[in-house]
N, C-alpha and C positions, 0 to 999 in steps of 0.2 A: 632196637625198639625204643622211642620215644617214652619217657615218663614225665606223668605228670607230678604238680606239687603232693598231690593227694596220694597219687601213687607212691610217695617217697616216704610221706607222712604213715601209712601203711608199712610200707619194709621197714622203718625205724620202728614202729609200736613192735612189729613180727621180733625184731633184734632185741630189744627189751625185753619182752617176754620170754624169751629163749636163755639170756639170762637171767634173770629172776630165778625162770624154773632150773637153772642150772645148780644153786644152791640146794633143792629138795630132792635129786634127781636118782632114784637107785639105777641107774646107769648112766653113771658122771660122764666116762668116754661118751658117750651116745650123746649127751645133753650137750658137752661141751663141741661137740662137733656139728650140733642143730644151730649152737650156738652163734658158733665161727662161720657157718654160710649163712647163714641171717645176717649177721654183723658184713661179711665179703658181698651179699645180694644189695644190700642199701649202700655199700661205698661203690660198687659197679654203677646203679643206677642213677646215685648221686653224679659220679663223672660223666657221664652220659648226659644228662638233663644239663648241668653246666655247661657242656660243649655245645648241645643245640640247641641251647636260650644265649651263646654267649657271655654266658655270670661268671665269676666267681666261684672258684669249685667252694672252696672254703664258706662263701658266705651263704651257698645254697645250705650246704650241711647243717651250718649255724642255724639257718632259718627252720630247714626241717626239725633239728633236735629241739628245739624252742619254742614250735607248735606243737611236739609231743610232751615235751617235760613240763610244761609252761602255758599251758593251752588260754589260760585265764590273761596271760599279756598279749595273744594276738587277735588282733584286730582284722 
């Protein structure tokens, strides 16, 4: 499946919040394992959108975490 930038910008925000809530979690096992497919669903789809745009695996991810963490420097 094709993903888009948005689409990536979404599983990145999903893996954020997974950790975040991993900190308050009365079931840590549970959290942290919400956590680790969250974080595995955005680097799947990151490798994927790299390959069928051609990028840079690395500088898609960059891009993505960048528009999540940092919203106010992209353009």
């Amino acid at each position: 499946m094709a993903h888009t930038f948005e689409d990536l910008v979404e599983l990145e925000r999903a893996a954020v919040t997974a950790h975040t809530q991993l900190h308050t979690a009365d079931d840590y096992p549970a959290a942290r394992a919400a956590w680790l497919d969250a974080a595995a669903a955005f680097q799947a789809a990151v490798t994927t959108h790299a390959a069928a745009e051609g990028s840079s695996r690395y500088e898609v991810e960059m891009a993505v975490k960048k528009a999540v963490r940092h919203p106010e420097t992209v353009s």
